[in-house]
C-alpha positions as CSV (number, residue, x, y, z in Angstrom):
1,X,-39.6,11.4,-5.3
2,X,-37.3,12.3,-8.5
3,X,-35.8,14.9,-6.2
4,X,-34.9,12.6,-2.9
5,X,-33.3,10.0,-5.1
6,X,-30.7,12.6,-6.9
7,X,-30.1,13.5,-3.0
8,X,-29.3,10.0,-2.9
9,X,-27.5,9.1,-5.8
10,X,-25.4,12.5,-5.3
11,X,-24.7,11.5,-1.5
12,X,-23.7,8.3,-2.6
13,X,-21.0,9.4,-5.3
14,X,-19.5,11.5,-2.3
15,X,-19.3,9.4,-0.3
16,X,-17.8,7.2,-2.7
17,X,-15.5,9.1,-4.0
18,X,-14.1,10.3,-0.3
19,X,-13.9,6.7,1.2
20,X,-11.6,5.9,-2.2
21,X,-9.4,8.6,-2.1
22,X,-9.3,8.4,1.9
23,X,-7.8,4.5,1.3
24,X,-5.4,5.1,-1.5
25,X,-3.9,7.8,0.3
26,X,-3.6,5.8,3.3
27,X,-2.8,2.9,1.0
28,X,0.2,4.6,0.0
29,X,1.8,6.1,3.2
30,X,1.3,2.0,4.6
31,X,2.6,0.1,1.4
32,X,6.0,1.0,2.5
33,X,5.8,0.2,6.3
34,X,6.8,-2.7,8.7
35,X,2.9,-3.7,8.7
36,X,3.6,-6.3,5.9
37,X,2.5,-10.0,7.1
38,X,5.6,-11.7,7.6
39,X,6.5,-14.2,5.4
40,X,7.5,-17.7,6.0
41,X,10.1,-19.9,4.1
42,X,8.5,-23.2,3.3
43,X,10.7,-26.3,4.5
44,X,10.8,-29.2,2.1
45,X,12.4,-32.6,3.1
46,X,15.6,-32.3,1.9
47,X,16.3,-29.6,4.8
48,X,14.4,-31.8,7.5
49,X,16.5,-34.6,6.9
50,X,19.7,-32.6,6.7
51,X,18.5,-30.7,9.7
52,X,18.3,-34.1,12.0
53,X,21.7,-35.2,11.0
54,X,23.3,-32.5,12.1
55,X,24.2,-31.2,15.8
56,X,22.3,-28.2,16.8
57,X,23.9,-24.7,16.5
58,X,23.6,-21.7,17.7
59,X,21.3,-19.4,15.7
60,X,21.6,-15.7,15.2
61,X,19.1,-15.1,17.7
62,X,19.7,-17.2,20.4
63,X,23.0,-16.2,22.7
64,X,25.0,-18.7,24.1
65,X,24.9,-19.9,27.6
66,X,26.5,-18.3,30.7
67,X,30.0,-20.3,31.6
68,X,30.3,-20.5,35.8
69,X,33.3,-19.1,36.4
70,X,35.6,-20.1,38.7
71,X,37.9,-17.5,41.0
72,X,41.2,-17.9,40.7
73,X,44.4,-16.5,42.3
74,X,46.1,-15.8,38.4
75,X,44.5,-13.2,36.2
76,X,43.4,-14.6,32.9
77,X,43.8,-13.2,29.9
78,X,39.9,-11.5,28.7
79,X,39.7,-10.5,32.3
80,X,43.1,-8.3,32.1
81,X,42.3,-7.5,28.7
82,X,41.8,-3.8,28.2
83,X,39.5,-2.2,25.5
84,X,41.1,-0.2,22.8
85,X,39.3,2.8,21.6
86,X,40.0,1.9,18.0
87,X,38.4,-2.3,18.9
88,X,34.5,-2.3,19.2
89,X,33.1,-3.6,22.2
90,X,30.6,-6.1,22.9
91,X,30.2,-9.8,22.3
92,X,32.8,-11.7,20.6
93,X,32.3,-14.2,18.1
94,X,33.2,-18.3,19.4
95,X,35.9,-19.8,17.6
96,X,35.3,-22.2,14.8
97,X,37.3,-25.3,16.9
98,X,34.6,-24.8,19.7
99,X,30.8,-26.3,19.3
100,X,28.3,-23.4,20.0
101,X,25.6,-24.5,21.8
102,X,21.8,-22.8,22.3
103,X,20.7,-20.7,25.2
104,X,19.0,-22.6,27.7
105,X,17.9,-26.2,27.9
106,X,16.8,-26.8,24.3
107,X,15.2,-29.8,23.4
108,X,13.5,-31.6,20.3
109,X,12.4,-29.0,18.0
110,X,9.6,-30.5,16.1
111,X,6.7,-29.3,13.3
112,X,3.1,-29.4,13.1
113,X,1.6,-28.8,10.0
114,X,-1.8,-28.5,10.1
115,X,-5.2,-27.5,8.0
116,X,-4.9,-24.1,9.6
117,X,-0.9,-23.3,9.4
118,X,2.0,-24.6,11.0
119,X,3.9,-24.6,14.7
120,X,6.8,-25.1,15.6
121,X,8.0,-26.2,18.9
122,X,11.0,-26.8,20.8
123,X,10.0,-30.0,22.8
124,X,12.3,-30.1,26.3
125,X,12.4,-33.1,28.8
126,X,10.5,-31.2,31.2
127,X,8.9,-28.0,29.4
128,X,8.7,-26.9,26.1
129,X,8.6,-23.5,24.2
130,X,7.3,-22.1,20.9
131,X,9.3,-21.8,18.0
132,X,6.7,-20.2,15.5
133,X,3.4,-20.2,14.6
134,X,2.5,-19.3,11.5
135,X,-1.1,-19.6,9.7
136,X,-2.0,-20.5,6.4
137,X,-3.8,-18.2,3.7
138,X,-7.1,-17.1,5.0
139,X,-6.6,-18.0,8.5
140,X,-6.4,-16.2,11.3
141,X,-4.7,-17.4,14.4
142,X,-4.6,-16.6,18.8
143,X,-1.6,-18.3,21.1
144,X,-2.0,-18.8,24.6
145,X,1.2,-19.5,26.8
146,X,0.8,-20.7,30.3
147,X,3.6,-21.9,33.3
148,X,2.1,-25.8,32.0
149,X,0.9,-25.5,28.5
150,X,0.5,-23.6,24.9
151,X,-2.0,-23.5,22.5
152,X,-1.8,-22.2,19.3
153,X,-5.6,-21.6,17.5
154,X,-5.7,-21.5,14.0
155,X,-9.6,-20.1,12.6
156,X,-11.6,-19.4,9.6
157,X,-15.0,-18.3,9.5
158,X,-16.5,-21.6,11.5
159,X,-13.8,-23.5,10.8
160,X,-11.0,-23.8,13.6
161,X,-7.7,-26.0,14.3
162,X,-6.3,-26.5,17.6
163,X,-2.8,-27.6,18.2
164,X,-2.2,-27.6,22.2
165,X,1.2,-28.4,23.8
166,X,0.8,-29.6,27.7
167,X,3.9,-30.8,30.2
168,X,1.8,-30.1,33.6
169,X,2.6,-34.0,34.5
170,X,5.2,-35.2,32.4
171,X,7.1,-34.5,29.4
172,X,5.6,-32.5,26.7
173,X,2.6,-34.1,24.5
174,X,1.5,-32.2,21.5
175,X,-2.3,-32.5,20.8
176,X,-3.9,-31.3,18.0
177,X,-8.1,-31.2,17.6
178,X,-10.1,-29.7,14.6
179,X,-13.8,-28.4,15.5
């Protein structure tokens, strides 16, 4: 009896001691990495109100819409334009006189806060897309995106939030149900 529980005790110890160093070592190739939960900058009501005065602007992520252009018999000048070797290609910035505007047909973008986290969604006349979704400490969270609606799921253990964004037969509606 004395005998199988030093087995025991010994295997334990080993084991033990190989799971820990087996996790800090991999602990400390990770802590470094791009596997960091992002992190999200909390809004307070100063920028919301600031925010909804303001005309919307391009951000650094969105590109602006394609112009139609329009054939004519005169060259203009970008399109006879030719590129320098010592002038980087690529996309210029817009002038400061003209109003940048977001790609596609942005609505509404509007905020949900919820027990679970928070989404954000930008709310067209006839469709809308999602912004972000991010959950709150201790919550996990699943999105599904359809042609006619989106739901975000925020859960904890039993606990779980729902916020669900339809436009099937109308404008968009934003729902949100706790179960």
């Amino acid at each position: 009896m004395r005998r199988g529980l030093v087995h025991v005790l010994a295997w334990t110890l080993a084991t033990g001691a190989a799971v820990t160093l087996s996790w800090w070592g991999v602990h400390t190739v990770m802590a470094g990495t791009a596997y960091d939960p992002p992190r999200a900058l909390p809004l307070t009501a100063g920028d919301a109100k600031v925010r909804d005065s303001e005309p919307p602007t391009a951000s650094a992520t969105s590109r602006p819409a394609p112009t139609p252009t329009r054939p004519s018999s005169t060259p203009s000048p970008s399109s006879s334009r030719t590129t320098d070797s010592r002038e980087p290609a690529g996309p210029t910035a817009p002038s400061p006189s003209s109003p940048a505007t977001p790609a596609g047909p942005s609505g509404e973008v509007k905020s949900y806060d919820t027990d679970g986290g928070r989404v954000v969604f930008d709310l067209g006349r006839t469709s809308a897309s999602l912004v972000s979704a991010t959950p709150g400490a201790g919550w996990s969270m699943q999105v599904w995106k359809t042609e006619s609606w989106i739901r975000v799921e925020f859960a904890s253990g039993a606990d779980r939030v729902s916020v669900f964004c339809t436009w099937h037969d109308g404008p968009p509606r934003v729902e949100i149900g706790t179960y």
